[in-house]
C-alpha positions, 0 to 999 in steps of 0.5 A: 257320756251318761253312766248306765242306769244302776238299780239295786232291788233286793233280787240282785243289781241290775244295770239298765240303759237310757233311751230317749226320756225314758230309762229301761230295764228289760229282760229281767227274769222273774221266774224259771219253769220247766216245760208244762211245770208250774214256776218257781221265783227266779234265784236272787243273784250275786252278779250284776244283771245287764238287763238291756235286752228284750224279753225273748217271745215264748214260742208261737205261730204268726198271725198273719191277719194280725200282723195286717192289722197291727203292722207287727211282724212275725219274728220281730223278737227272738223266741225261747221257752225260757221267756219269763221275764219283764221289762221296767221302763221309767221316766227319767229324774226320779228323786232317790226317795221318789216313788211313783205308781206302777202300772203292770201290762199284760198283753193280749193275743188270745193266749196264744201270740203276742209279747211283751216287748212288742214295739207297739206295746212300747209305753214310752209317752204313756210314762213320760207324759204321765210320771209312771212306771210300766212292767211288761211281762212276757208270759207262757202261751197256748200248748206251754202255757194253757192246756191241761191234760188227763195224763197230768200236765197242769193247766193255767201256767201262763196265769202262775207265771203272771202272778210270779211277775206281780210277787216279784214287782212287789219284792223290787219295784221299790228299787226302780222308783215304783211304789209298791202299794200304788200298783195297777195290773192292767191287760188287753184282750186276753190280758184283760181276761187273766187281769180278771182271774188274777183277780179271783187269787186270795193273795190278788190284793196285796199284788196289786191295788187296781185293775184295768180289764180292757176288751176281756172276753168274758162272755166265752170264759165259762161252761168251757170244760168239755171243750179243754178236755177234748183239746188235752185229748188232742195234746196228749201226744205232745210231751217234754221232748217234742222240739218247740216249733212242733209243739206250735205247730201241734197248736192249730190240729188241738184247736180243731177239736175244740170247733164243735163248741160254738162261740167259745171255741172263737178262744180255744186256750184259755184259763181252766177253772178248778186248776190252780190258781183258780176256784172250780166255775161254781165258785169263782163269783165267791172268789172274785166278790172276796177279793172285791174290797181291795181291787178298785176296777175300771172295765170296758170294751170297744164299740164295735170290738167284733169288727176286727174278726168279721172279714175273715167271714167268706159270707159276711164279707159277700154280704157287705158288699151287698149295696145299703143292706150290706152294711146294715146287717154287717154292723147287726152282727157285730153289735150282737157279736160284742154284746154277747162276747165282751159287753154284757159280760164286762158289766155283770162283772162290774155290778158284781165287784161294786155289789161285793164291796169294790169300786168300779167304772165301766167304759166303752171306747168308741174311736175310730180311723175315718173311714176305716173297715173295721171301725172302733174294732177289737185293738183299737185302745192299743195305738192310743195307748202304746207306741209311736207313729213309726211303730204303728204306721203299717196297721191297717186297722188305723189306714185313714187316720192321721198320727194327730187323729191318733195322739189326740185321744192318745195322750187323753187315754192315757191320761185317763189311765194314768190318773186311775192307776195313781189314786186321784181316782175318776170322776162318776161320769166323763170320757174323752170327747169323741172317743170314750166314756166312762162311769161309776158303777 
């Protein structure tokens, strides 16, 4: 019988588990917080730590569109409020003086739903067919994690426990066989978006070398302060003591107040700009173009990222079926969709980095399932990226396409990632053939 796997990082030893090829430490406190408080670096401990369970999800409502989509399941992992914690899955064999690139996940679910330890986000082939270390951080969400209110309750919680995360991978990664100054944060979705203001922290660079912004909604970041505000009017009336399903619960009303504001209202949680850790919005460009020289960037979106919504439009689904004109305008709409939300933002932000002294590559991954509704839609990188063909076998977003469809690109991905996050750098033009292409900016 093999040993569990010992570590011994400067915040306490840890005893992790073998799974597969790979070996796992999951469910390590990186950081406490009282509720709608800022967190404080987990204590270091003098007893050993069995890091074999998952990190628990923070409090949310189910998604059921997503979970179609997705095949994920509302409750697949316990909740808590105390889920600050990380999981650390590494290949198997490392040398004792070893150290190999680490890549930090940050996941997405409009700052609302998701977590880290989701099965699909199970990065075993991307460390195994790769020879890297993946962290993935569970993180504060919606009401607990991202709204501030007039009464005083900060905002960007979810943003500070991120950074917490990133300050204890740089303290103990070393211990894992992860080199600390090999370190890539990268996120899909909303965990792209908070990759990019992560990015605007002074202290960004010694956290992490290189960033992977995936699918960010940059486009709907800003002029959002008249929107917050009228959604901390609707919250007020949550405190410290209303139990924590009804916090999620009072999620969905503080939403509504946020309908009048249009396109940005499609994300009514989010980062707070002129709340700590970030600069007011007239100064974040400034905050971003300091920190450029030490962030080398690879940003991108989907072709058709607005695909994955579209069906849930009554009059956008009428339309479709309208024969031959149907699709066409169908496919207008999420052209202009994408381009407003993700695309024309996601390459301003690039030609600013390089313009501030930075390195980027700027991507748009066009893969899809044959046949498929929704195309090369909003989450489509995830499967290429993560999980298995038993994890992902209910997602409607893949009906259509074979696990070879899938692992073909998949393994080419993240390849591709891999090969960002380790420093042998990208070529300034290439892709995957059919599925994606890249460039220097």
């Amino acid at each position: 019988m093999n040993p569990e796997p010992s570590f011994s990082p400067p915040c306490g030893r840890v005893t992790g588990w073998r799974d597969g090829d790979v070996l796992r430490a999951t469910g390590i406190p990186y950081a406490t917080a009282a509720r709608f408080r800022p967190p404080a670096p987990a204590p270091d401990r003098t007893e050993t730590l069995a890091a074999t369970s998952p990190a628990p999800a923070c409090p949310q409502a189910p998604v059921p569109f997503l979970d179609d989509i997705l095949g994920t399941r509302y409750g697949e992992l316990p909740g808590s409020e105390d889920c600050q914690r990380l999981s650390i899955t590494m290949p198997t064999g490392l040398r004792t003086d070893e150290r190999v690139p680490v890549m930090v996940w940050l996941h997405g679910g409009s700052y609302t739903s998701g977590s880290g330890d989701l099965a699909i986000f199970d990065p075993t082939a991307l460390v195994t067919e790769n020879r890297v270390i993946v962290v993935s951080v569970t993180y504060r969400l919606g009401l607990f994690g991202y709204l501030s209110t007039a009464s005083g309750r900060p905002a960007n919680l979810g943003l500070l426990d991120q950074l917490e995360a990133l300050r204890w991978v740089q303290r103990n990664i070393g211990a894992f066989g992860g080199d600390p100054g090999r370190v890539t944060a990268f996120g899909q979705s909303a965990g792209g978006d908070a990759v990019a203001h992560l990015m605007a922290t002074p202290e960004a660079p010694s956290l992490f070398q290189r960033a992977i912004i995936q699918s960010a909604p940059l486009g709907i970041t800003r002029g959002r302060e008249k929107m917050s505000r009228a959604m901390g009017a609707a919250a007020e009336a949550v405190t410290e003591d209303t139990p924590a399903m009804e916090v999620v619960d009072a999620e969905e009303r503080v939403s509504q107040a946020a309908r009048k504001f249009g396109l940005i209202a499609a994300m009514p949680f989010g980062i707070q700009y002129g709340h700590a850790p970030l600069p007011p919005e007239s100064g974040i460009d400034d905050a971003w173009n300091a920190t450029a020289p030490g962030i080398e960037v690879l940003i991108g979106h989907t072709s058709e990222e607005a695909r994955m919504f579209l069906p849930r439009n009554r009059a956008l689904s009428r339309v479709a079926a309208v024969p031959v004109l149907g699709p066409a305008v169908v496919s207008a709409v999420s052209r202009a969709v994408t381009e407003a939300v993700y695309g024309r933002a996601a390459r301003r932000f690039a030609r600013r980095h390089v313009q501030a002294g930075g390195r980027a590559h700027s991507y748009v991954l066009s893969w899809a399932a044959p046949g498929n509704r929704y195309g090369a839609a909003h989450t489509v990188d995830l499967p290429l990226l993560f999980g298995d063909e038993r994890t992902w076998a209910g997602a409607g977003l893949l009906e259509g396409a074979s696990w070879e469809d899938i692992n073909v690109p998949g393994k080419a991905l993240r390849a591709l990632w891999a090969r960002f996050a380790s420093r042998e750098g990208l070529d300034d033009d290439g892709g995957i053939p059919g599925a994606l292409r890249y460039r220097a900016v």
